[in-house]
Z-matrix of the N, CA and C atoms (Angstrom, degrees):
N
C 1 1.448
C 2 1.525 1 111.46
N 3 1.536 2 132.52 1 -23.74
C 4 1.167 3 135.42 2 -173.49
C 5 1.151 4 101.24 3 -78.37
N 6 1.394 5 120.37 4 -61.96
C 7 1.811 6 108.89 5 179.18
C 8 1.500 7 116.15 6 -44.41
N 9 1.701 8 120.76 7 -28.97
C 10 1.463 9 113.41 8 -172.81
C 11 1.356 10 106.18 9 -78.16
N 12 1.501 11 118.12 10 -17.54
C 13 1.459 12 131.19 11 171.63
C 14 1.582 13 111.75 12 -52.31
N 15 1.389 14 93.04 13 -66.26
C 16 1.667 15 110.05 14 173.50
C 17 1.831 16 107.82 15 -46.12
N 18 1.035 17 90.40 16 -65.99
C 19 1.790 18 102.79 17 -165.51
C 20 1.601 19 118.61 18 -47.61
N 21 1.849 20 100.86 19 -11.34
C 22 1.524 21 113.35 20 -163.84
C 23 1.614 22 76.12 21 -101.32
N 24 1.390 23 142.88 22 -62.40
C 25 0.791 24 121.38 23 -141.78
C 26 1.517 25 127.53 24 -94.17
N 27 1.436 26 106.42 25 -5.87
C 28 1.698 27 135.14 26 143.80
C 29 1.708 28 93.20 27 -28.82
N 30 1.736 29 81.25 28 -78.72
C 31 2.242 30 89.20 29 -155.94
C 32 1.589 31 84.18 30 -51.54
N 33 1.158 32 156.01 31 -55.70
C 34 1.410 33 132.17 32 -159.30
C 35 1.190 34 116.52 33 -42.26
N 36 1.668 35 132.44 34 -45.32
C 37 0.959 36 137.61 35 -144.90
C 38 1.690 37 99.69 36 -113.91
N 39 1.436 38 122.16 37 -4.52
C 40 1.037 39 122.82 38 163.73
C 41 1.792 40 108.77 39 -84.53
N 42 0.909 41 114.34 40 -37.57
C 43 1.465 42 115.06 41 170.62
C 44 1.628 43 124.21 42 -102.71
N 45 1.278 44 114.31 43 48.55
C 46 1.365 45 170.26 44 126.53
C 47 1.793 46 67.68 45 78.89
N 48 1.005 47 140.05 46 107.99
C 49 1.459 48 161.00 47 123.75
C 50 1.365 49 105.15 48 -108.24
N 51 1.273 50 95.79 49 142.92
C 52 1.872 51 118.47 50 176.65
C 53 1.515 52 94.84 51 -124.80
N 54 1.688 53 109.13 52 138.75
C 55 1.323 54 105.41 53 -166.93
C 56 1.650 55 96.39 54 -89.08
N 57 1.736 56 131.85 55 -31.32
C 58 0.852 57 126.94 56 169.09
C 59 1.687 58 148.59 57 -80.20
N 60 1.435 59 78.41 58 35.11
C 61 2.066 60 98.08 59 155.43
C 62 1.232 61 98.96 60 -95.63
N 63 1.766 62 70.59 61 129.71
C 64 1.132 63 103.35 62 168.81
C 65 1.453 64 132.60 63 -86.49
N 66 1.271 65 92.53 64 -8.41
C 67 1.840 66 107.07 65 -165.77
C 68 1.656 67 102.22 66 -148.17
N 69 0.890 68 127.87 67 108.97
C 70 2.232 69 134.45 68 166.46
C 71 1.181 70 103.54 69 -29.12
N 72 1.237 71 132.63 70 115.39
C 73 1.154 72 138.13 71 156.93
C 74 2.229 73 111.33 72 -54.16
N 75 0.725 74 104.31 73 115.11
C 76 1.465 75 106.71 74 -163.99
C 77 1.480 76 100.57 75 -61.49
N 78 1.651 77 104.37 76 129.01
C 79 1.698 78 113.68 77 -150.76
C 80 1.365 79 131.15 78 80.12
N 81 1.585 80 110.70 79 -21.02
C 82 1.723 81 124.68 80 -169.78
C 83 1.679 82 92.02 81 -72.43
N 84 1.409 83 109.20 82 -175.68
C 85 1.189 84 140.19 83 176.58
C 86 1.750 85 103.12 84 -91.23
N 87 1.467 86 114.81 85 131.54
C 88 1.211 87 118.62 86 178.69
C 89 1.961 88 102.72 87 -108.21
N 90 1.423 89 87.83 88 134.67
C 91 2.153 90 85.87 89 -179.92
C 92 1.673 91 95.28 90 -71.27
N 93 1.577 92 97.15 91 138.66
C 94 2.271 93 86.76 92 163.44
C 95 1.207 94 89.49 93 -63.60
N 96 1.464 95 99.36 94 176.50
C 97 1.482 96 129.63 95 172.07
C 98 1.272 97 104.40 96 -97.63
N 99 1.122 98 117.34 97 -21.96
C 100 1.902 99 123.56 98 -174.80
C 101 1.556 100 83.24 99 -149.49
N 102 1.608 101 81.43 100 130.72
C 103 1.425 102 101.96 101 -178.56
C 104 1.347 103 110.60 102 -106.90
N 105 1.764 104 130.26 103 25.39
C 106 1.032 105 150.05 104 -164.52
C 107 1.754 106 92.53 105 -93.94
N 108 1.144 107 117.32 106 147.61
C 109 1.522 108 132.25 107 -166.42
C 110 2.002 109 95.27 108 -88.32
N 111 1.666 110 140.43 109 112.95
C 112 0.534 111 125.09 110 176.75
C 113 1.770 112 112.88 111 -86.14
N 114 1.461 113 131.14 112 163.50
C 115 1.153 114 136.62 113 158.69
C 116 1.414 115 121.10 114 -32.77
N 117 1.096 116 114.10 115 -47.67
C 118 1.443 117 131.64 116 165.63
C 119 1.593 118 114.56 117 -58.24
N 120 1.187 119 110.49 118 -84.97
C 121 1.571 120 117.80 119 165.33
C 122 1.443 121 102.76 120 -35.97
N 123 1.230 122 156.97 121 -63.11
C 124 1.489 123 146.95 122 177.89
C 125 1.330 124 106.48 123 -54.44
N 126 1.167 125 147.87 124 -17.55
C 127 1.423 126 156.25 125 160.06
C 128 1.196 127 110.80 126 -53.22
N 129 1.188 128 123.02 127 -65.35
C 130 1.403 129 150.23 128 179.36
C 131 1.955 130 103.97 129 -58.52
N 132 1.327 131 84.96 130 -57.73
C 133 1.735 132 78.27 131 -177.12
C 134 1.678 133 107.00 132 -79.36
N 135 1.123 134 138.30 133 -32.46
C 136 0.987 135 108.13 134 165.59
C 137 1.483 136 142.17 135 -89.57
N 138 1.692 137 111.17 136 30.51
C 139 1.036 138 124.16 137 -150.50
C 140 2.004 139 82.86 138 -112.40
N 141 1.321 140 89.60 139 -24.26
C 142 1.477 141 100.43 140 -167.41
C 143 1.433 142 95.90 141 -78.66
N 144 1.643 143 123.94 142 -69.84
C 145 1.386 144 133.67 143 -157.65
C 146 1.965 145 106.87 144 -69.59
N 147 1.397 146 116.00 145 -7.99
C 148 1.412 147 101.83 146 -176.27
C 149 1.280 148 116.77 147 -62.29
N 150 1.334 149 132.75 148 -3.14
C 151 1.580 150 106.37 149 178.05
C 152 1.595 151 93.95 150 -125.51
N 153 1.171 152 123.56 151 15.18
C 154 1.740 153 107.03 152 143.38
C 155 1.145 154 116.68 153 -92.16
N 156 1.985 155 89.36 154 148.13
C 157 1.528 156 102.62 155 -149.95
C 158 1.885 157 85.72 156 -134.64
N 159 0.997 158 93.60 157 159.37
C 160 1.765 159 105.29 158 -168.98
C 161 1.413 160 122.32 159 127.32
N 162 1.538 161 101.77 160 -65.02
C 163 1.392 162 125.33 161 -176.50
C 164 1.355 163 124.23 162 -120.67
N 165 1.341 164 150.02 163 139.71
C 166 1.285 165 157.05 164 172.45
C 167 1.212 166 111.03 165 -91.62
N 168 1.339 167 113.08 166 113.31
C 169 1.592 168 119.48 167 175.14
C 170 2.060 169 111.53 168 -107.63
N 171 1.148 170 90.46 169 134.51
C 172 1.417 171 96.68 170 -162.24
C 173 1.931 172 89.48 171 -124.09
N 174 1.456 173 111.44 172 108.97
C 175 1.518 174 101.54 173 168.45
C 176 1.445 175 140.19 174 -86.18
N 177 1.222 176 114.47 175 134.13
C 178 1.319 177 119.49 176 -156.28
C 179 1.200 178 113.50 177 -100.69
N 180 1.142 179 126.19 178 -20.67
C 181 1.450 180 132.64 179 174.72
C 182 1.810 181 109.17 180 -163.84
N 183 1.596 182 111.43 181 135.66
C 184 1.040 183 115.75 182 -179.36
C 185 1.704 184 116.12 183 -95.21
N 186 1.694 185 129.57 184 108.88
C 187 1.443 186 133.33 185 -150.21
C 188 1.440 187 115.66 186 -95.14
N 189 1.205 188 121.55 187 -12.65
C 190 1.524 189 139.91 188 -148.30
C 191 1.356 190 128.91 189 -166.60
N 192 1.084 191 111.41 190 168.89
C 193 1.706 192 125.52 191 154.94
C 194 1.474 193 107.75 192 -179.93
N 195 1.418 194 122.25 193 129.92
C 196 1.270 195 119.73 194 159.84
C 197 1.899 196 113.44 195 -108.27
N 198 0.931 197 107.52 196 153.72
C 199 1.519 198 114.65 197 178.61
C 200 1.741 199 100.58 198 -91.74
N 201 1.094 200 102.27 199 140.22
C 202 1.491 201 111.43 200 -173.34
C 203 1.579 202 104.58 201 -153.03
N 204 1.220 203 137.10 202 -174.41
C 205 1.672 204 129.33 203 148.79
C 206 1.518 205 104.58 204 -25.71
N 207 1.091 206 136.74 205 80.42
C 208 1.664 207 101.71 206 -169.74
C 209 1.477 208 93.94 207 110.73
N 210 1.429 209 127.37 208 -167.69
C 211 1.493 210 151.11 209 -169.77
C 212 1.302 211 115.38 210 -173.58
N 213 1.665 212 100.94 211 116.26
C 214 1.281 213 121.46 212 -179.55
C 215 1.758 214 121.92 213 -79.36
N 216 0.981 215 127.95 214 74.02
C 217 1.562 216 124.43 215 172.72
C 218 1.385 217 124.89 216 -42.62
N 219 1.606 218 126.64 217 151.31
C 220 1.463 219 127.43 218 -175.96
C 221 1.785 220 95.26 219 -125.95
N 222 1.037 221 132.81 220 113.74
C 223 1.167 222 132.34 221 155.47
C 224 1.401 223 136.68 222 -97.13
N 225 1.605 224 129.52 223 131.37
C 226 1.304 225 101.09 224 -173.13
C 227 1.923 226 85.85 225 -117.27
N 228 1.985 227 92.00 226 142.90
C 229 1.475 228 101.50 227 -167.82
C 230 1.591 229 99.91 228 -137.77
N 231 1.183 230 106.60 229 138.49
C 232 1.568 231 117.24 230 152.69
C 233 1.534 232 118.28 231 -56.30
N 234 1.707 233 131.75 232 107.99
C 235 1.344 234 139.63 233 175.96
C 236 1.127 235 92.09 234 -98.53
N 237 1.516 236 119.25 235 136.61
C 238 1.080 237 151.86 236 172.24
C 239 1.978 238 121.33 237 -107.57
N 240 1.537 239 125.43 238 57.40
C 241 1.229 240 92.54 239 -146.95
C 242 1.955 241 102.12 240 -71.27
N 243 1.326 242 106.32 241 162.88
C 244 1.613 243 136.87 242 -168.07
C 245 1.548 244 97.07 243 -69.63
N 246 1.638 245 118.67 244 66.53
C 247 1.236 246 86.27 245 145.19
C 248 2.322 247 92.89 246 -149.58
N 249 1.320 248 94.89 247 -155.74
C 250 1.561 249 72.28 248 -177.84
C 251 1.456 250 107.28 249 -100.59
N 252 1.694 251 109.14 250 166.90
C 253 1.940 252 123.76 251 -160.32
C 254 1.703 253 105.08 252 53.04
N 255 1.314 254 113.86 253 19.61
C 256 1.340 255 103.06 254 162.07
C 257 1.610 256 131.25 255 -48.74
N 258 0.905 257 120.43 256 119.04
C 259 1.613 258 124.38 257 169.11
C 260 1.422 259 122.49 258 -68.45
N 261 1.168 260 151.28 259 138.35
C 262 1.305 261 152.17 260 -150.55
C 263 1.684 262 103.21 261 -114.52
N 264 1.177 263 134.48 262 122.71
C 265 1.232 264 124.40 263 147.41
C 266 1.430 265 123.08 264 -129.37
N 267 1.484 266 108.46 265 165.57
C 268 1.231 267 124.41 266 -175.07
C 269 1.746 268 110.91 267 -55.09
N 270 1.533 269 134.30 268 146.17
C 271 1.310 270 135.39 269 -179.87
C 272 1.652 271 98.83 270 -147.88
N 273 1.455 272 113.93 271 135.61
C 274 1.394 273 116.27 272 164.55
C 275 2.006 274 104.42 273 -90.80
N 276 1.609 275 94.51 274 120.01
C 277 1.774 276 84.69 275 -160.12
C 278 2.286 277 89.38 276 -110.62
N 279 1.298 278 104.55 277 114.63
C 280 1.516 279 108.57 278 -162.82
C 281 2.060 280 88.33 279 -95.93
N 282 1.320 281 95.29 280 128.11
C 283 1.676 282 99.49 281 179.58
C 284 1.714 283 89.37 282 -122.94
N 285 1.227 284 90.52 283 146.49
C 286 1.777 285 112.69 284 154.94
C 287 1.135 286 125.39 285 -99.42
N 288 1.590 287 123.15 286 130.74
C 289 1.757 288 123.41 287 -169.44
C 290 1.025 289 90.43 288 -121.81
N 291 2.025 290 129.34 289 114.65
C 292 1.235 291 120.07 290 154.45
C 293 1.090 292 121.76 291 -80.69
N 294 0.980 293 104.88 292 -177.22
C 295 2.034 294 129.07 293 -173.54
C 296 1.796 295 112.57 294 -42.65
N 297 1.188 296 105.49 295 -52.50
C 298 1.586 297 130.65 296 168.66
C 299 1.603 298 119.80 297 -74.42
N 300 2.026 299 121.92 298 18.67
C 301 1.273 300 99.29 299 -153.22
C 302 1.280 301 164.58 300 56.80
N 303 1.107 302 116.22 301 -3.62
C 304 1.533 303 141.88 302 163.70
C 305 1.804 304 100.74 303 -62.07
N 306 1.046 305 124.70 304 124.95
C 307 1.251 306 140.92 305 160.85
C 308 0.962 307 138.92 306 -105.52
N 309 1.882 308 146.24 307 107.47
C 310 1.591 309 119.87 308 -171.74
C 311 1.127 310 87.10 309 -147.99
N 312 1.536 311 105.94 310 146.68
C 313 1.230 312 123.90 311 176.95
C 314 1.475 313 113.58 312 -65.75
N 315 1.198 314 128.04 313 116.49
C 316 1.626 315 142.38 314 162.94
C 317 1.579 316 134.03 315 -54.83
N 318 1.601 317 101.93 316 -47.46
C 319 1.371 318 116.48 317 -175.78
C 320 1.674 319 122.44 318 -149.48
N 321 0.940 320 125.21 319 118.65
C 322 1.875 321 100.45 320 -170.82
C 323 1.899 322 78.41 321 -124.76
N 324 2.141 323 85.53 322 130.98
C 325 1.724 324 81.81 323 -173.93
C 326 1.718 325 88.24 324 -115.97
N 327 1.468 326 105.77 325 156.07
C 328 1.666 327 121.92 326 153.53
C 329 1.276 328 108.24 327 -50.30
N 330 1.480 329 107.29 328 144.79
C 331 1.347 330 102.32 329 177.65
C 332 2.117 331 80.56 330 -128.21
N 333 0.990 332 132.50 331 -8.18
C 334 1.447 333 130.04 332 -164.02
C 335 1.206 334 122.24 333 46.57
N 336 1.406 335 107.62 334 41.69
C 337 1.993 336 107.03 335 176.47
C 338 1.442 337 85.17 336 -115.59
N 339 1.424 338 126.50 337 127.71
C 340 1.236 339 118.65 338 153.36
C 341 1.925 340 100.11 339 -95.46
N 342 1.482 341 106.78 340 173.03
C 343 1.455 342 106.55 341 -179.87
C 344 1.614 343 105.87 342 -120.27
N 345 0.980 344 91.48 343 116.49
C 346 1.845 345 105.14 344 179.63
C 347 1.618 346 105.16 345 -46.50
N 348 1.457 347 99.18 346 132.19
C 349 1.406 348 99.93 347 166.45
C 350 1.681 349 126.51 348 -89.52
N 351 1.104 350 124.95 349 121.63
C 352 1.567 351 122.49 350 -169.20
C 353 1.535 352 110.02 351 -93.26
């Protein structure tokens, strides 16, 4: 759990969040407070990722949200790409939620941690 600690708070600072705002820059990116994946938020993200095909993204911690037209989410997820002895690494996967629910993924960034298999 400590490395996923670490690994969340890397992608924060790669997608220029500072954990010590105190206050949202209006339009900025807000840190969750719980970086626990809600029911809702898994709705959303997988409402977004079902028709990419290659790789399986499984989210591991939820990093963000900015309010925009809509609300932009930051997820950080274990990618798995689909084939066999695949290696798993970490991806910051950024979805857009419009007004109407519609969700699509925007940006899926490298984060270059792969996770050792034991």
């Amino acid at each position: 759990m400590k490395k996923i600690i670490a690994i969340v708070m890397a992608a924060m600072l790669l997608i220029g969040i500072s954990t010590a705002m105190a206050e949202p820059l209006m339009g900025g990116w807000s840190v969750a407070e719980n970086n626990a994946v809600t029911e809702e938020q898994k709705a959303v993200f997988d409402k977004a990722v079902e028709k990419l095909l290659g790789v399986n993204y499984e989210p591991v911690a939820y990093l963000a949200s900015q309010v925009v037209a809509g609300m932009n989410h930051c997820f950080l997820c274990k990618a798995t790409v689909v084939a066999p002895d695949a290696v798993p690494a970490f991806k910051l996967v950024y979805i857009y939620e419009d007004l109407e629910g519609n969700a699509t993924v925007t940006n899926i960034a490298d984060l270059n941690i792969a996770l050792v298999q034991e």
